[in-house]
C-alpha positions in Angstrom: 9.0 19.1 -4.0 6.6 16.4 -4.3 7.3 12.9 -5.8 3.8 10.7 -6.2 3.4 6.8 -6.9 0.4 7.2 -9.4 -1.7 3.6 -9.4 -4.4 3.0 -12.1 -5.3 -0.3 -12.4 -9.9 0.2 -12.8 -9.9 -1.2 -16.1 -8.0 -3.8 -18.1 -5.2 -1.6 -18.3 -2.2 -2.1 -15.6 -0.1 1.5 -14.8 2.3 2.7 -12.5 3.6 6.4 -12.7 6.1 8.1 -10.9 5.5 11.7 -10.9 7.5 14.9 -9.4 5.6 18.3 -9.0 2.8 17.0 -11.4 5.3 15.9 -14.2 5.6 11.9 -15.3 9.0 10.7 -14.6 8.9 7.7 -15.1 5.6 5.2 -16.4 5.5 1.3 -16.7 1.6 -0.1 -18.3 0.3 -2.7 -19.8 -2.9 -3.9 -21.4 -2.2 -7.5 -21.1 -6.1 -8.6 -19.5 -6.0 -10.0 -15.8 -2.3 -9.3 -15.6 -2.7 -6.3 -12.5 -1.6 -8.9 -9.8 1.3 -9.9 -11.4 2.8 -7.0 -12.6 1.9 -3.7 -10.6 4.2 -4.8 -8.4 7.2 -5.7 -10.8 6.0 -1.7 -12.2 6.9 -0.2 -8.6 9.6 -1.8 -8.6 11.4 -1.3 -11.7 10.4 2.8 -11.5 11.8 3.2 -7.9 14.7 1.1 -9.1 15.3 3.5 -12.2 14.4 6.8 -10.3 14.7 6.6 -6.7 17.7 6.2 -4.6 15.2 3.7 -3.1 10.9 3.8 -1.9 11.9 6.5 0.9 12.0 8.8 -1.8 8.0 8.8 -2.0 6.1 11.2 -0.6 2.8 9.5 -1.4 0.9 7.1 -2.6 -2.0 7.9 -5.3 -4.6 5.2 -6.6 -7.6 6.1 -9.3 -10.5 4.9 -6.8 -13.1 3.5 -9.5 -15.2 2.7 -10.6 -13.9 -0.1 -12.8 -13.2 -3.5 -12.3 -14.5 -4.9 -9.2 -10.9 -7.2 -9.1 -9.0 -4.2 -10.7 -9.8 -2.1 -8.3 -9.1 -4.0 -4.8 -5.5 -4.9 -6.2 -4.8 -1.5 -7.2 -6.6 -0.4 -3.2 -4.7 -3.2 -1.7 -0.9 -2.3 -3.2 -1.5 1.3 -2.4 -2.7 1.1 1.2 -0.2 -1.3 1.6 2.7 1.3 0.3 1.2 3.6 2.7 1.9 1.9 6.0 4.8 0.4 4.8 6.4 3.7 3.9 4.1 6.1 6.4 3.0 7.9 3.7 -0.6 9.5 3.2 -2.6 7.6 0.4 -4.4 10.0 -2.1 -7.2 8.9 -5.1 -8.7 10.2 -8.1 -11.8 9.5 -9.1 -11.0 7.2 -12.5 -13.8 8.9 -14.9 -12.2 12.3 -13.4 -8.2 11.2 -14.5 -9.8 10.2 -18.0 -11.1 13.1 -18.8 -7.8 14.9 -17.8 -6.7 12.5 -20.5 -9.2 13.1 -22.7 -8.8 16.9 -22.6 -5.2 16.5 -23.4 -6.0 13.9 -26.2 -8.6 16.3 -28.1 -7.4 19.0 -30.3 -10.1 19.7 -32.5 -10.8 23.1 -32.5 -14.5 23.7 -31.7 -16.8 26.9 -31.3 -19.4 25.0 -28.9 -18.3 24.4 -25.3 -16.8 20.6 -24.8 -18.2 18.0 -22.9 -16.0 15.0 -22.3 -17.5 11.9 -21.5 -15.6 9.2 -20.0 -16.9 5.6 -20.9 -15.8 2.1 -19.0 -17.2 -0.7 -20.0 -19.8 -2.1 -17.5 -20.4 -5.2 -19.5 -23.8 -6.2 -21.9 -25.0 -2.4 -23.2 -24.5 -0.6 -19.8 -21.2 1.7 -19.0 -20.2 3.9 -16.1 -19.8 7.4 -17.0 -19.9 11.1 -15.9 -19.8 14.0 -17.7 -17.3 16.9 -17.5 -16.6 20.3 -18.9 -13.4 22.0 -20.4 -12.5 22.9 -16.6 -12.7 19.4 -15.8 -15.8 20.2 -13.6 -18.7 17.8 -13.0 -21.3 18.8 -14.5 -23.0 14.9 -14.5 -22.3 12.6 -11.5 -20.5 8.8 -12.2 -23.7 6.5 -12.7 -24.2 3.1 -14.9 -26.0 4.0 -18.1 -27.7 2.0 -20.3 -26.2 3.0 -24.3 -29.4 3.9 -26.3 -29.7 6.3 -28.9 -31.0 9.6 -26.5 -28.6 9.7 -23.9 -27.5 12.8 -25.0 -30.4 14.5 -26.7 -30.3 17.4 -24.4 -27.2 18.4 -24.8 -25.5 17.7 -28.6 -27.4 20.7 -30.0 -25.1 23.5 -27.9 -22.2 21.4 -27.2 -20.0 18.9 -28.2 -19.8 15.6 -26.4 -16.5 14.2 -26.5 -16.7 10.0 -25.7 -13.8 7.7 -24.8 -12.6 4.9 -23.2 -12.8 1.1 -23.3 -17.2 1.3 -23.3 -17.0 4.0 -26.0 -16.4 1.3 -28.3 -20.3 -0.2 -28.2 -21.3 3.5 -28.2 -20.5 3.7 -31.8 -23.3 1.6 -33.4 -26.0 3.2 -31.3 -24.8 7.0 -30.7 -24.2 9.1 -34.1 -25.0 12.9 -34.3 -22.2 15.9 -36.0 -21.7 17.0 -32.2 -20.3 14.0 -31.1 -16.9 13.0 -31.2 -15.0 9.8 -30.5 -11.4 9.4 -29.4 -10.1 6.2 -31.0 -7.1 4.1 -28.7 -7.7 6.3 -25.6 -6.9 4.0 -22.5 -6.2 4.9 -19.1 -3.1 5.8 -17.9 -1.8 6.4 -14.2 0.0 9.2 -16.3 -3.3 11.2 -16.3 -3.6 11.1 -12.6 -0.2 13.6 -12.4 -1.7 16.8 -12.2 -4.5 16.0 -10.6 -2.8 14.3 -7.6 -0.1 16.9 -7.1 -2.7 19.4 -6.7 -4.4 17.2 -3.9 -1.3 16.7 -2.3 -0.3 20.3 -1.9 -3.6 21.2 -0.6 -3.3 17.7 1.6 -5.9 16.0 0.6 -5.4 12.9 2.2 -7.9 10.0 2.5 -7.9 8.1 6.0 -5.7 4.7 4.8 -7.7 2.4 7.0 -11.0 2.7 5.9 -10.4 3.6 2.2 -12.6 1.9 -0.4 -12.7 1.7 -3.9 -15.5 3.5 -5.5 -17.5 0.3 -7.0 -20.6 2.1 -7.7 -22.4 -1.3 -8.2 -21.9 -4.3 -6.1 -20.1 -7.3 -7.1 -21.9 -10.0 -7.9 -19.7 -13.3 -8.4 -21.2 -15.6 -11.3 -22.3 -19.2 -10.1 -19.8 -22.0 -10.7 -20.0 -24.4 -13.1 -20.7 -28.3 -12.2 -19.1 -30.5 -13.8 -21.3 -32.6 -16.2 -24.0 -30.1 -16.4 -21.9 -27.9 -18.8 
């Protein structure tokens, strides 16, 4: 028996999970923007208080490794490794585009006679998103890469499948991507509840990442924005 600390906090969305043998027992989110540092902690604490006879009882610590929010990201990174050698536990991750379309598989119930693609989308900002594409077994069938939203992306592969998109950079899709094979899944966000399967599995297998040189998956580098002097606004 396996009980799992389940971080997500890659996109605007703030979750803890606490999960036993793959199933959610307990989840705290929010979608509150830049509230991860303030509450991801108050979430751990509040599910080991409701659930745990205290943090002893975890057996691991699981974070969704990006890519995401550059900020989002390091605090989720940061907590977790920090659980890890505060409890001597091994730290686990999930690859966020990989969680969301767990989550998106168990969203969709459409029935459909052409083989499903699901197609995670984050927003990357401007027209660009970070995505990867995925089959109904969940394997990659398109590596995580920034894309640029334009009306082709997917001209190769609507005609024999169907291209289910999500997330929070599905939203700009919408105006540019149309086509019968293409399906949207309206108010998905991510959840450290998607990461329960996924994480249990790993951790059976042990499937362990090295804790001290762990880092997030950022795909692009962070480039900080130049700060504004005052007067020349």
């Amino acid at each position: 028996m396996s009980t799992l600390l389940c971080i997500e906090t890659a996109t605007v969305v703030c979750s803890v999970a606490l999960v036993r043998d793959g199933s959610v027992i307990g989840l705290r989110e929010t979608q509150i923007t830049n509230s991860h540092a303030a509450m991801v902690a108050v979430f751990i604490d509040e599910l080991i208080r409701e659930h745990l006879s205290g943090p002893s009882g975890i057996n691991g610590v699981v974070v969704s490794s990006g890519p995401g929010s550059y900020t989002g990201l390091r605090i989720g990174v940061s907590t977790a490794k920090g659980l890890c050698y505060a409890l001597d536990v091994p730290l686990l991750s999930i690859q966020t585009t990989l969680g969301m379309a767990w989550g998106m598989k168990s969203a969709f119930t459409e029935a459909s006679e052409l083989p499903l693609i699901f197609a995670p989308m984050i927003d990357a900002r401007r027209m660009e998103v970070y995505t990867a594409m995925y089959n109904n077994e969940l394997e990659a069938i398109a590596p995580v890469s920034a894309q640029i939203i334009q009306p082709n992306m997917f001209e190769d592969l609507l005609e024999k499948h169907q291209i289910i998109l999500a997330g929070d950079g599905a939203e700009k899709c919408k105006a540019v991507l149309q086509h019968p094979n293409l399906r949207y899944i309206d108010g998905f966000t991510n959840s450290a509840a998607h990461l329960a399967e996924l994480a249990a599995a790993k951790f059976e297998q042990q499937h362990f990442e090295d804790t001290a040189y762990f880092e997030p998956f950022y795909l692009k580098d962070f480039i900080a924005g130049k700060p504004r002097v005052k007067g020349l606004d």
